[in-house]
N, C-alpha and C positions, 0 to 999 in steps of 0.2 A: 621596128620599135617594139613591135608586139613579144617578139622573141627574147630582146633583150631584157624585160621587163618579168615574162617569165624566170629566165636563169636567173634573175635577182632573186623572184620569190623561193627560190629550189632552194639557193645558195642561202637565204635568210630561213628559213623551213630545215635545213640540215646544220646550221648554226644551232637556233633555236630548241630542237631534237640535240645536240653534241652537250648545250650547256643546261639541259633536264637531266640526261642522263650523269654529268658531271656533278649535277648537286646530287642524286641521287647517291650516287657511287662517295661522296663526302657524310652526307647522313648515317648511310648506312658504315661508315668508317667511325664517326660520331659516336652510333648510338651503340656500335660495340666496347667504343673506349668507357660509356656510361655503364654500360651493364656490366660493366667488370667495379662498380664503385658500392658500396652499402648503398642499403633501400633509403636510408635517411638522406644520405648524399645526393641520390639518383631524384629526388623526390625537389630538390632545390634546383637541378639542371630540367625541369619538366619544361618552361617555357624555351629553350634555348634555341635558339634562329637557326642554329645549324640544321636543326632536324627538320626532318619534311614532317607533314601531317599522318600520314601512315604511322612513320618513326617514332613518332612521338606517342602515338597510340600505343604500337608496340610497349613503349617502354613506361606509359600508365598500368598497361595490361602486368607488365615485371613486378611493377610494386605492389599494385590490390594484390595478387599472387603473392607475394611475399609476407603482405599482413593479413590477408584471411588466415597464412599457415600459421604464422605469429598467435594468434587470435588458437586457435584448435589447441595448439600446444599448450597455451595459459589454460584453457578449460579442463584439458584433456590430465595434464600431467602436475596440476596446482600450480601453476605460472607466478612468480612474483607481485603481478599488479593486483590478483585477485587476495592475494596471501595482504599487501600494504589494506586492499580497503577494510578485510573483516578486523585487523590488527588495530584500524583509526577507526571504528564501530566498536570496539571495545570501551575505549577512553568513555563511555557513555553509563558503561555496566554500574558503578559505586550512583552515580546520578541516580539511576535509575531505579537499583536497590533501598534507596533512602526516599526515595517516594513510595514506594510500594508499601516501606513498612511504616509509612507515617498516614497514608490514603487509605488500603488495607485494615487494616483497625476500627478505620471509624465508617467502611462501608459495611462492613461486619456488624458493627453495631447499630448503624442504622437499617439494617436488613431485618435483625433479631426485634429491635424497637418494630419496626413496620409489621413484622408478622406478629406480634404480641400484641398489636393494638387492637380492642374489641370495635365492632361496628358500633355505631352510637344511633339508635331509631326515638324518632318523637311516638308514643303510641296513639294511633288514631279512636280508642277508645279503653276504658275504664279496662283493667284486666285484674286478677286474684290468683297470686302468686302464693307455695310455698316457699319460704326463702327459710337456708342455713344459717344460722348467723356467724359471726368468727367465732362467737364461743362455742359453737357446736350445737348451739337449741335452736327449734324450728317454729318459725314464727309466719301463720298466713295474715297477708296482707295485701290492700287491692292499693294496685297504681293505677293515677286517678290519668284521664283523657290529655295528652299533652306532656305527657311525663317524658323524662330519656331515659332513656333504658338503653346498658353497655350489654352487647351480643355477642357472645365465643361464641360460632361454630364451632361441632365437636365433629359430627357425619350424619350426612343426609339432611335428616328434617329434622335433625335434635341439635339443641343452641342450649349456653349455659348463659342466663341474666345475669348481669352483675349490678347493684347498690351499692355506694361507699357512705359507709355508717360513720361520722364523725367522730373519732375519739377512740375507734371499735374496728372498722378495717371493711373488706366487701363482706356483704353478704351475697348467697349466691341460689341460682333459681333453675332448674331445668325448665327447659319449653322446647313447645312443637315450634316448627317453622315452617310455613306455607308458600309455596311459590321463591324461593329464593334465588 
């Protein structure tokens, strides 16, 4: 009985070995008929029962291959899809010209306002200024503890005072400036 039992195993073991080999020899019939189809084609038959697991790797390994080289050509040589994006990146340019020259303007001018504006100091004590006046006569005068006083820098430690005279426009005052 023992014998018998063996030849069965031989005989199921050289079956088993006949019908690996037969899917084998079907796969690899398969996956030549596939590799003869466009990579878009080939990319829809990936799951296909027919193929063994090798086979099927194989014919993932065909496509990445095919669209890496896809991919090199578009960069290398201006490919189409690079050429559509900067083409639908344009449609943006009028948008965007019409902001610039409406935002532009007014960061300009508030740049020019900002650097034109004098610092404004309360003075911590009495001080005795020459001042110019608009009409061009000079007039000393002390500003009293408390007072604002508008401040140009001009360089270094020299500042131009400014007073706005009512009716009459700034007057204006050279000073040292300590510590600034």
């Amino acid at each position: 009985m023992n014998e018998l039992l063996r030849r069965r195993y031989k005989t199921a073991e050289k079956r088993a070995a006949d019908a690996e080999a037969e899917l084998r020899r079907a796969s690899e019939h398969r996956l030549a008929e596939l590799m003869k189809l466009p990579p878009r084609r080939r990319l829809g038959q990936i799951e296909d029962p027919a193929l063994t697991t090798a086979d099927r790797l194989k014919l993932r390994r065909s496509i990445a291959g095919n669209l890496r080289h896809k991919k090199q050509y578009a960069l290398l040589f201006g490919g189409r899809p690079l050429l559509i994006r900067l083409l639908r990146t344009t449609r943006y340019v009028p948008t965007a010209a019409a902001v610039t020259a409406v935002v532009a303007p007014i960061l300009i001018a508030v740049n020019m306002a900002w650097n034109n504006t004098d610092d404004v100091i309360v003075l911590p004590q009495p001080i005795e200024l020459n001042w110019r006046l608009p009409s061009g006569a000079t007039e000393r005068k002390v500003m009293p503890a408390d007072a604002r006083l508008a401040i140009a820098p001009q360089s270094g430690t020299l500042a131009v005072a400014r007073r706005w005279i009512e009716g009459q426009g700034y007057a204006t005052a050279q000073v040292n400036i300590i510590g600034r």
